[in-house]
Structures are given as structure tokens and as C-alpha cells.
C-alpha positions in Angstrom: 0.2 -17.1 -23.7 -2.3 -19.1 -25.9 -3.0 -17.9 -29.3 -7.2 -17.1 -28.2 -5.5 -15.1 -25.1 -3.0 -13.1 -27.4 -6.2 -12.2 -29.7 -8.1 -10.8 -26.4 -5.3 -8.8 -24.9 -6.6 -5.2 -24.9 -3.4 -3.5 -26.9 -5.5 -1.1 -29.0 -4.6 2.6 -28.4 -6.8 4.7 -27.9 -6.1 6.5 -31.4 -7.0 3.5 -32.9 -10.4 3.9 -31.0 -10.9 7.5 -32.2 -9.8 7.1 -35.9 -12.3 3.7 -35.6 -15.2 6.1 -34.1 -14.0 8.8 -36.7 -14.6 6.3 -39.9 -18.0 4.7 -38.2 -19.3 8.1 -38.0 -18.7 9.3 -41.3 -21.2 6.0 -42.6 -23.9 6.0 -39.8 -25.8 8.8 -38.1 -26.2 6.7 -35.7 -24.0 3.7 -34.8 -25.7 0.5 -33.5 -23.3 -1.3 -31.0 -23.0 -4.3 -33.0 -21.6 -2.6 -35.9 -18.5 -0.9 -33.7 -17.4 -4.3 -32.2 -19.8 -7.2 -31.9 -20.6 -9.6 -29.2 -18.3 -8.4 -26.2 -17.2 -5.5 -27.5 -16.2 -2.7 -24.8 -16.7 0.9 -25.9 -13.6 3.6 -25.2 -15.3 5.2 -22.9 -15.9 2.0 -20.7 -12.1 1.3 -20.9 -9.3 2.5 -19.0 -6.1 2.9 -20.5 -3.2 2.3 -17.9 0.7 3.2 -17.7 2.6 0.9 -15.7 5.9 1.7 -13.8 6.8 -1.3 -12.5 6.6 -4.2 -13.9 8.4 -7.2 -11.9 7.1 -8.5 -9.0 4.7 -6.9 -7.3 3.8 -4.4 -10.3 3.3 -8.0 -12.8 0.8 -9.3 -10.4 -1.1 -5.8 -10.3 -1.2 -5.4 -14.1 -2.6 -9.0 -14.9 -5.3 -7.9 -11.9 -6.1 -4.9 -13.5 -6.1 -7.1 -17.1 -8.7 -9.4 -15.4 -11.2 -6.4 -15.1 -12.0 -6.9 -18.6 -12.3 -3.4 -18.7 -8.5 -2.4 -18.7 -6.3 -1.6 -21.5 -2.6 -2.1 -20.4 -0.9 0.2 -22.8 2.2 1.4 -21.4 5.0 -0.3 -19.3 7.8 1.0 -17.4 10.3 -0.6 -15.5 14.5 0.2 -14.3 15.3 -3.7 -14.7 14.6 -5.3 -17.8 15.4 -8.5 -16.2 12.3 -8.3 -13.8 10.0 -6.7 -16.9 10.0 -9.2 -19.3 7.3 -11.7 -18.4 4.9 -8.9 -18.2 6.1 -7.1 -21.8 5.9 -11.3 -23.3 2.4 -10.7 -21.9 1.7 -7.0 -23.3 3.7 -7.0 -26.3 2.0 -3.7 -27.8 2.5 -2.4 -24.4 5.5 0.2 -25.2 8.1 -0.1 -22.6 10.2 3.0 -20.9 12.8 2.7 -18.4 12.7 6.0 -17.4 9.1 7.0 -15.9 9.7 11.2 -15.9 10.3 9.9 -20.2 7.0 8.1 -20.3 5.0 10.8 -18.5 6.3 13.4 -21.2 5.8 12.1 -23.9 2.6 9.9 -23.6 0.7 11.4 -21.1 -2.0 12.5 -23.5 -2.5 8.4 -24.0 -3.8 7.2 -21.0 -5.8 7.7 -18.0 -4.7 5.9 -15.2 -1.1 5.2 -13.7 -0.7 2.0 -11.3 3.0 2.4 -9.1 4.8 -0.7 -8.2 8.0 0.6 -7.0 10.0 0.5 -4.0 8.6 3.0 -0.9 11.1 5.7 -1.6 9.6 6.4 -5.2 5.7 6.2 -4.4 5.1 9.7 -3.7 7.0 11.5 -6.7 5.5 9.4 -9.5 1.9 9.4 -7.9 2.5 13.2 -7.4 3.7 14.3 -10.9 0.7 11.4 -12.0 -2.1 13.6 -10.3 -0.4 16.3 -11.6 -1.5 15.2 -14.8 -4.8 14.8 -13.8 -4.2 10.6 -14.2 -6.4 8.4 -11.2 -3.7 6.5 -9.7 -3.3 3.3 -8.1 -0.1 2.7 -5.8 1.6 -0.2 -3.9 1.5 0.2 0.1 2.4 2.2 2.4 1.4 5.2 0.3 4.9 6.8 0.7 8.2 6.6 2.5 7.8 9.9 4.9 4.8 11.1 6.8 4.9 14.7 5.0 4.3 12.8 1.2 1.9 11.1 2.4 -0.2 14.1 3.4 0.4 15.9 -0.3 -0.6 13.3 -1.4 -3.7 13.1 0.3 -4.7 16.8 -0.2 -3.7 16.5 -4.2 -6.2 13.7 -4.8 -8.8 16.2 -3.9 -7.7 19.0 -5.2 -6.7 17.0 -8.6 -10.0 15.0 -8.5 -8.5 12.1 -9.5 -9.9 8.3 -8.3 -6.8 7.0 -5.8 -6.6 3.5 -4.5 -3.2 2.7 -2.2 -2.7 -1.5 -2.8 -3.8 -3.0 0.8 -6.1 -5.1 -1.0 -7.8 -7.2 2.3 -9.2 -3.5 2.6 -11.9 -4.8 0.0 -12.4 -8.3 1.9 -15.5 -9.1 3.5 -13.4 -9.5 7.0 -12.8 -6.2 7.7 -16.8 -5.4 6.9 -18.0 -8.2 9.3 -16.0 -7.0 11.9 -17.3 -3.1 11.8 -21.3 -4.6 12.0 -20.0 -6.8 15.0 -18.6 -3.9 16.6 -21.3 -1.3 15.8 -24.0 -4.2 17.0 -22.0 -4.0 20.4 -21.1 -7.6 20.3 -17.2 -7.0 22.0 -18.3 -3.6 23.6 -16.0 -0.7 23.4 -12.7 -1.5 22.2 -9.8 0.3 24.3 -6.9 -2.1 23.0 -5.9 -3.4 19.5 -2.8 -6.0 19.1 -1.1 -6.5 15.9 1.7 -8.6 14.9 3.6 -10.1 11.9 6.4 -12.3 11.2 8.3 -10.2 9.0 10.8 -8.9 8.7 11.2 -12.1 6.4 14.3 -10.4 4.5 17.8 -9.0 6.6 17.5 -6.2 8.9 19.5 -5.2 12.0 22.9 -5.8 9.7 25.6 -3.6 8.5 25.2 -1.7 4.9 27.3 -4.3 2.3 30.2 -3.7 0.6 30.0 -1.7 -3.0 29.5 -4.0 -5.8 31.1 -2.6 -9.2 29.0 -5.4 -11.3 25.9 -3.3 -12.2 23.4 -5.9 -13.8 23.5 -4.5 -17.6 19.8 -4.5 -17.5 19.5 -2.5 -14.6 19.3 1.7 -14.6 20.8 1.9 -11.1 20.4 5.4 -11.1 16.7 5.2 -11.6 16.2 2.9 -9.3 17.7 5.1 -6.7 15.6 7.6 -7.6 14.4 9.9 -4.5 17.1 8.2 -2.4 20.7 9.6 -1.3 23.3 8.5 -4.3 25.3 5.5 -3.5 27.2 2.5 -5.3 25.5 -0.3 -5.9 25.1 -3.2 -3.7 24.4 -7.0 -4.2 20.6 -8.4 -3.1 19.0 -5.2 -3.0 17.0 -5.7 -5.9 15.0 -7.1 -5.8 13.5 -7.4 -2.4 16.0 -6.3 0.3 15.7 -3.0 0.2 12.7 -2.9 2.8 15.3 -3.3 5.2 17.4 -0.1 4.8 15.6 3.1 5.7 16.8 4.9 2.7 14.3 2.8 0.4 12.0 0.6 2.8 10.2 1.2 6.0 10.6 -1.9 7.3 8.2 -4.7 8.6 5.9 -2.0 9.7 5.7 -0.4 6.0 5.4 -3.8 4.8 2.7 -5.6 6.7 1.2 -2.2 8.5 -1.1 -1.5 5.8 -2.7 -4.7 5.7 -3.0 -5.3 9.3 -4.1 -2.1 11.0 -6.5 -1.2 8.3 -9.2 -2.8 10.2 -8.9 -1.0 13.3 -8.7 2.5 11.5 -11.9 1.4 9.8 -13.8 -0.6 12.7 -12.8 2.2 15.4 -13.0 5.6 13.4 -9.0 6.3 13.8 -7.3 9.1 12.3 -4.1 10.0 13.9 -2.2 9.1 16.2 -1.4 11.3 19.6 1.7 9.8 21.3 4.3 6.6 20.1 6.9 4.7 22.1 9.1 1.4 20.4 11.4 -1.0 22.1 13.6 -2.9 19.2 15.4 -5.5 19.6 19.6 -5.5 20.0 21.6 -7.1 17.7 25.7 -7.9 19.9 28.2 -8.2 17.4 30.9 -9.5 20.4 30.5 -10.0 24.1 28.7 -6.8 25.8 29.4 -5.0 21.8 25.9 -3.9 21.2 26.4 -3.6 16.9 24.3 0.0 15.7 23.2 0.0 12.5 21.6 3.3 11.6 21.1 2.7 8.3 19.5 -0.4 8.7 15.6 -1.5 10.5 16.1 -3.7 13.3 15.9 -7.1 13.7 12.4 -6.7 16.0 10.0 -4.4 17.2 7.3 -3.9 19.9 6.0 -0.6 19.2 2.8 1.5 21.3 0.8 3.9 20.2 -2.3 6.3 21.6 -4.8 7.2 19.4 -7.3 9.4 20.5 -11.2 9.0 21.3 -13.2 8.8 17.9 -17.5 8.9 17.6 -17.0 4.9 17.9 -14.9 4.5 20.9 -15.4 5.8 24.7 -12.2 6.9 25.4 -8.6 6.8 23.9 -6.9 3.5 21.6 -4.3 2.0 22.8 -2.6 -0.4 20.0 0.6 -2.7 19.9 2.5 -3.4 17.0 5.0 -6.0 17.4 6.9 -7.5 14.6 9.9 -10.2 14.8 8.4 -12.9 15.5 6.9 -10.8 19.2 3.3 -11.8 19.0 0.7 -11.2 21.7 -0.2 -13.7 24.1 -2.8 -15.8 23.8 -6.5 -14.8 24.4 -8.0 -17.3 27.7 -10.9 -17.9 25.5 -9.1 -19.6 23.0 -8.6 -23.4 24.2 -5.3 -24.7 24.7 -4.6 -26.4 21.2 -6.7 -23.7 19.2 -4.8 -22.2 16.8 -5.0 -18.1 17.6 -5.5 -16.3 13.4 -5.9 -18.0 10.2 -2.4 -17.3 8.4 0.3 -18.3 10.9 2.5 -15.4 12.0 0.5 -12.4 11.0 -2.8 -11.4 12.6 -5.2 -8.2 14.5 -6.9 -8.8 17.7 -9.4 -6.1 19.0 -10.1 -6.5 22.9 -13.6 -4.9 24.1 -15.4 -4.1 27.5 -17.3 -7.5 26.4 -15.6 -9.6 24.6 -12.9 -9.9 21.6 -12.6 -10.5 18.1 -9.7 -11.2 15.9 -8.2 -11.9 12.1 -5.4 -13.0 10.1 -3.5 -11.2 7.1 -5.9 -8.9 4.9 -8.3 -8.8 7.4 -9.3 -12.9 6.8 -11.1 -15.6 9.0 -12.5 -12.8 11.4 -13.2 -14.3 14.2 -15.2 -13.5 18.0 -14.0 -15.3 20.8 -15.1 -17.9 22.0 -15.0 -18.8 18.4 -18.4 -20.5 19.3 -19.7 -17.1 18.8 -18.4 -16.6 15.7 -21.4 -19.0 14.0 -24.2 -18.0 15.8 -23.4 -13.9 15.8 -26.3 -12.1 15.0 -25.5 -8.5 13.4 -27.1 -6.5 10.5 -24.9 -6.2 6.9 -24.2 -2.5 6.9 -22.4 -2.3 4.3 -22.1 -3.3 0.9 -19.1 -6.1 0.0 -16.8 -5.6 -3.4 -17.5 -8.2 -5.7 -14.2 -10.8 -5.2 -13.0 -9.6 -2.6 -9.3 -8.9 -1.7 -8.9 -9.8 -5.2 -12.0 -6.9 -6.2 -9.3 -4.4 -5.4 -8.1 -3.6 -8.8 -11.6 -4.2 -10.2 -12.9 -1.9 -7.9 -10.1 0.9 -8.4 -10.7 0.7 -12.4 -14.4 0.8 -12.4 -14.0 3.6 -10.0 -11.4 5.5 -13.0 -14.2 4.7 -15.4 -17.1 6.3 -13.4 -14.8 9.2 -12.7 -14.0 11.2 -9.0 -16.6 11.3 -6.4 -18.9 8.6 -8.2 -18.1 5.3 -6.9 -16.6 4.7 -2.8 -13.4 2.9 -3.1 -11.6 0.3 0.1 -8.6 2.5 0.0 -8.9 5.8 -1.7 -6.4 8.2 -0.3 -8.7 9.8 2.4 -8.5 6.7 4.0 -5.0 5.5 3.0 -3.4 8.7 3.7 -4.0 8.4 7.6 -3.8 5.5 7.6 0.3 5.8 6.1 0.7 8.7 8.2 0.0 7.0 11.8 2.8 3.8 10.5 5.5 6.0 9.7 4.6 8.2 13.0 5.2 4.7 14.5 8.5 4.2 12.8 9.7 8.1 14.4 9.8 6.0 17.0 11.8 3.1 15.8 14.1 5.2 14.4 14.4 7.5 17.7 16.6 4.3 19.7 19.4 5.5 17.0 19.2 9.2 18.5 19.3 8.4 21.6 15.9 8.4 21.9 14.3 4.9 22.9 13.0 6.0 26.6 10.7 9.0 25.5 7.4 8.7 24.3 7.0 11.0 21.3 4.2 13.4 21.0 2.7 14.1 17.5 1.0 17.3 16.7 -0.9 16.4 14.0 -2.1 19.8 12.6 2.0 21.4 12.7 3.3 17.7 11.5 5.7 17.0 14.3 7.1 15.8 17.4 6.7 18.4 19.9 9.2 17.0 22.7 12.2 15.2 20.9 13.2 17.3 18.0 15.7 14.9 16.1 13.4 12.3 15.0 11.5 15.2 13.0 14.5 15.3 10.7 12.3 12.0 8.9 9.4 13.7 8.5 10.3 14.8 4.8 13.6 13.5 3.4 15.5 16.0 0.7 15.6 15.2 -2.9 18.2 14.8 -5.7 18.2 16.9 -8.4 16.5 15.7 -11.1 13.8 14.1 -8.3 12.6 17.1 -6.8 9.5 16.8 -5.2 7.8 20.5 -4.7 4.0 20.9 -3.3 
């Protein structure tokens, strides 16, 4: 970090700010702008003061996102793994750091106003919760949650906290997924009655056996932390980072992973909500001749999942969609020509097929596209609705102008009454990945949305909502 960056990094606390205000007042009866900070200055009450937990990975790439806002004040860090935390603390060094997030929440809540949560699936729901709880707008990596039933608290608690949400599928905010709702409502594909979506992940092991223990905890990491939510276990080499999205315990697979990104442009272009029935094939991993290897622990290798949604105002009848992940990827529209590539970022795209034609895009909801892609130049369809400012890359811009402006003020890509569904209907999917380990792969499950279950195979329900640890209880 240069020395002119160091000087603009937004590490004042918001103390500072009052006993500032608190001196300036005592001097002026009233305070001219110029005198409180100059050119460029940004007043406390245009600033939003954000607690961190997560820090590595994912969670460094949000906070210097929110940091490009202008408009956010990074003041508090929290991360299990010092190793993964320390380019973002060299980049916030007034930022005070916790390991422990239930230790931040006590003893600074009364410091900031916003929590963003970069953590592994299993521990989105309880520190967005307990975040809410506080009455903090919150900002959290996708899916939502791990289980079907946090991700409904979670939905209800935004209202009934009033906090401003945001879930981190960030092509949400593209201009893609907007250009392909005016093409639709302009009745330029007709009446969609069948979505396809497909990624290459998983792009990390699934389908394997759980590892042997490892007794050489990284000194920098809290183990225990990390596990969180999840059943205890010893520790494991590779996990940490990255692998976990693999193992049901802490991931939801390639369908948690991508899901978010991919189908959000149906749920918004079609009016879905919930799903009404699911069926999966997955694919079989044979660890000797005819020795089919079960790994129950463990996502499989491949997917090709089905699922019914029911007639919305923007459809004529029911939705049928296909996920397919692996590799599986739906063949190829006959108005594509033979050397035309089929989505903009290889191996991941969404392909809408109407009563007129078809229309299709690539990761985040990019190079939409109506096919013949001839069409695609010359469509003619009136803007309906308003684009965010950068883009994908608007997300976190958009979520801290929303905390700013306060709950109900401002519309944001992903709040949780769109996120919320949105999480539900992909973990409904994976009841049905997860079934092939009960015995279950031939049935198609149906979901009664109101009760929260499957009505007609009973031992998938069991995943619905997990039970917690002590010292991780999560209570509605």
C-alpha cells in the first residue's frame, strides 16, 4: 500500500467522529462543511462502519469492494486463520482483528453498523442471525445458508429486524439479467416452459472418501471455530481453505456454489418462488470392478438434477428447469451454427427455451444472448428497469448505499426477499441429491412449501435443519 493510499484508508472510529462533532460544536452554531473536513470529506452519517468476519479469500475481495464505495469504513476484522487474514489486516491496520466473531459481536457491537459474512456455508446463518439480532444490515457470501429452514429465518428476520440484506451473487446487479426480463416481458422468446443450467464445477474433490485425521493443526488456525455450526471432528488436511464445499457438513456442493449465480435470472425473469417437486440422477463413483464406492459424507462427482416450479403471473403454465453440473451440459440449441460457441464463459451458462424462441447467458448473468444471435443486435424492447451503476461490481456499492439510506429506502439485486427463495429452491434441489444415499434416487420429492417438507419420502427431511453444538445454538 502506497503512502497517499495509507493516508485515505477510512480507519477513524466512529468516537473519533463524535468527539470531532462534539469539539466543532462547542465553536460554531453552525458548522460549515468545509470547516469539519475539507474538500472530500464524508460526514458520519454518510459512512458506514463495517465488521468483517472473514477475511481471506472471498471475504478480502469483499472488503476492498466495499472500501471502493468511498463511503465505507472498514473498522473491524475477524477471521479463524491468521494465515488467510493478513493481507487484508496489512491493508486495514486500524481495523482491530478478532478470531472469535460471538467475541467481536459482544464487545463492539455498539461500533458499527453493518456486518459483511465471508465464511464457509455452514456458518452463514448463525452470524447473520445473531447480526440482525443486533439490528446490524448485513451482507453475506452465497447461498444464504447451509439448510433450507435458516434460510427462511433468515428471510423473515430481515423484516422483522428492518435491517438492509444483500446475499453476495453479485451478476444479480449486471445489466444481463435486466436485458433479459424486458426481452421476455416484450414477448420476444414467448412463454418460457423450460430453463437449462449448467456449470463446470465441482472444480475441487467430491465423490471421495472423508481423509484421514491430521494431528498438525496449523498454529494460526482456531479449528474449533472454524467448525463452528458443524458436527465436531479432527482435523483434516486441504479443507481449508477451499475443499470444504465438497463435504455436506460444511458445503453444499456445485449447486451451493454456482446455483446462486446461475439460476438467479430465471427466478427474476419468470417470477419463481418455490419449487413444487425435485428428482437428481448423480453420477457413480466404482472403487473395483462392479464395487459401486458410497460416500455419504461427501457431494458426488456429477449431477443432473429436475425440478417443477409452479405457474407464476409471467408464465402460462408450470417451469420445468435442469441443473446439471460435472461437466453434464445441455445440448446444443439448432440455432446456434455448428462452430458457434454456445455462452460467453466456457463451462458455466443459463438457457431459457420459449413458445418463440430462446435466449441464453454465461456466469453472472453475462453476454445475454437471443438466438439466432442475429437477433441479439437488432432486438427491440423498452428499458424497464433501472441498471446499478458498475455493474456486477455495483453489488457492494449498492448494498452500502442501501445501509446508509436505511431499510425500505433503496431496492437492492439481492436483498433477502429475493435471495431467500431463491437459497431455499437450491438446497430443495440438493434433498434430492442427497436422497440417492437413502435409498432414495427413483422418487421424485414433493415439497410443501408452507409445512417446509417432503411430503412422500420422509428421510431426506432429516436436512431440512441440521442440530447445533453447544456454544452455536441457533434458536428462532
Amino acid at each position: 500500500m502506497t503512502e497517499e493510499q495509507d493516508k485515505s484508508t477510512p480507519n477513524a472510529s466512529r468516537r473519533e467522529f463524535l468527539k470531532k462533532g462534539t469539539i466543532a460544536a462547542a465553536s460554531f452554531m453552525i458548522v460549515p462543511r468545509f470547516v469539519l473536513g475539507g474538500k472530500g470529506y464524508i460526514a458520519p452519517s454518510d459512512r458506514l462502519i463495517i465488521a468483517s468476519v472473514g477475511a481471506g479469500g472471498k471475504g478480502q475481495s469483499d472488503i476492498a469492494n466495499f472500501y471502493k464505495s468511498g463511503k465505507a469504513e472498514i473498522a473491524y476484522l475477524c477471521d479463524v486463520d491468521d494465515r488467510r487474514s493478513a493481507k487484508t489486516r496489512g491493508n486495514f491496520p486500524k481495523a482491530k482483528y478478532y478470531k472469535d466473531w460471538r467475541e467481536m459481536f459482544e464487545k463492539e457491537s455498539k461500533h458499527f453498523d453493518a456486518v459483511s459474512i465471508s465464511t464457509p456455508d455452514h456458518n452463514h446463518a448463525i452470524i447473520t442471525y445473531n447480526a440482525m439480532q443486533l439490528n446490524k444490515h448485513v451482507y453475506v457470501q452465497k447461498p444464504m445458508t447451509h439448510d433450507i429452514w435458516e434460510a427462511r429465518l433468515l428471510t423473515e428476520a430481515a423484516k422483522r429486524y428492518k435491517v438492509v440484506t444483500q446475499m453476495g451473487n453479485q451478476g444479480s446487479s449486471n445489466d444481463g439479467t435486466r436485458l433479459m426480463s424486458e426481452w421476455y416481458d416484450a414477448d420476444l422468446i414467448g412463454d418460457v416452459h423450460t430453463v437449462y443450467c449448467w456449470t463446470n464445477r465441482p472444480v475441487w474433490p467430491q465423490g471421495i472418501a472423508w481423509p484421514q485425521p491430521d494431528p498438525n493443526v496449523p498454529k494460526e488456525l482456531d479449528w474449533n471455530l472454524w467448525l463452528g455450526t458443524a458436527p465436531k471432528k479432527d482435523y483434516v488436511d486441504k479443507l481449508v481453505p477451499f475443499n470444504w464445499r465438497g463435504w455436506w457438513d460444511y458445503g453444499t456442493g456445485a449447486l451451493g456454489d454456482m446455483g446462486c449465480h446461475l439460476v438467479e435470472a430465471p427466478f427474476r425473469v419468470l417470477g419463481l418462488q418455490y419449487v413444487k417437486d425435485v428428482q437428481a440422477s448423480v453420477g457413480s463413483v466404482y472403487v473395483d470392478e462392479f464395487k459401486k464406492g458410497r460416500f455419504p459424507e461427501s457431494c458426488p462427482p456429477s449431477s443432473h438434477i429436475t425440478l417443477t416450479f409452479p405457474k407464476t403471473e409471467k408464465t402460462k403454465g408450470d417451469v420445468t428447469m435442469h441443473w446439471m453440473d460435472g461437466g453434464i451440459t445441455p445440448e446444443r440449441p439448432v440455432e446456434l451454427g455448428a462452430s458457434e460457441k454456445f455462452g460467453g464463459e466456457e463451462g458455466n451458462g443459463t438457457l431459457f427455451i420459449g413458445t418463440k424462441g430462446k435466449m441464453y447467458a454465461s456466469t453472472y448473468s453475462d453476454a445475454a444472448t437471443l438466438l439466432p444471435k442475429s437477433l441479439t443486435a437488432s432486438a427491440n424492447a423498452p428499458q424497464k428497469w433501472a441498471r446499478v451503476p458498475g455493474g456486477a461490481n455495483g453489488h457492494y456499492a449498492q448494498w452500502v448505499e442501501g445501509c446508509i439510506a436505511g431499510y425500505g429506502k433503496t431496492e437492492l439485486s439481492s436483498s433477502f426477499d429475493k435471495a431467500g427463495p431463491l437459497t431455499e429452491a437450491l438446497l430443495m434441489a440438493n434433498l434430492a441429491v442427497r436422497g440417492h444415499d437413502l435409498q432414495g434416487g427413483d422418487v421424485k420429492l414433493v415439497w410443501d412449501n408452507k409445512a417446509m417438507k417432503v411430503t412422500n419420502f420422509d428421510a431426506v427431511n432429516q436436512y431440512i435443519q441440521r442440530d447445533y453444538p453447544d456454544g452455536f445454538k441457533l434458536k428462532a
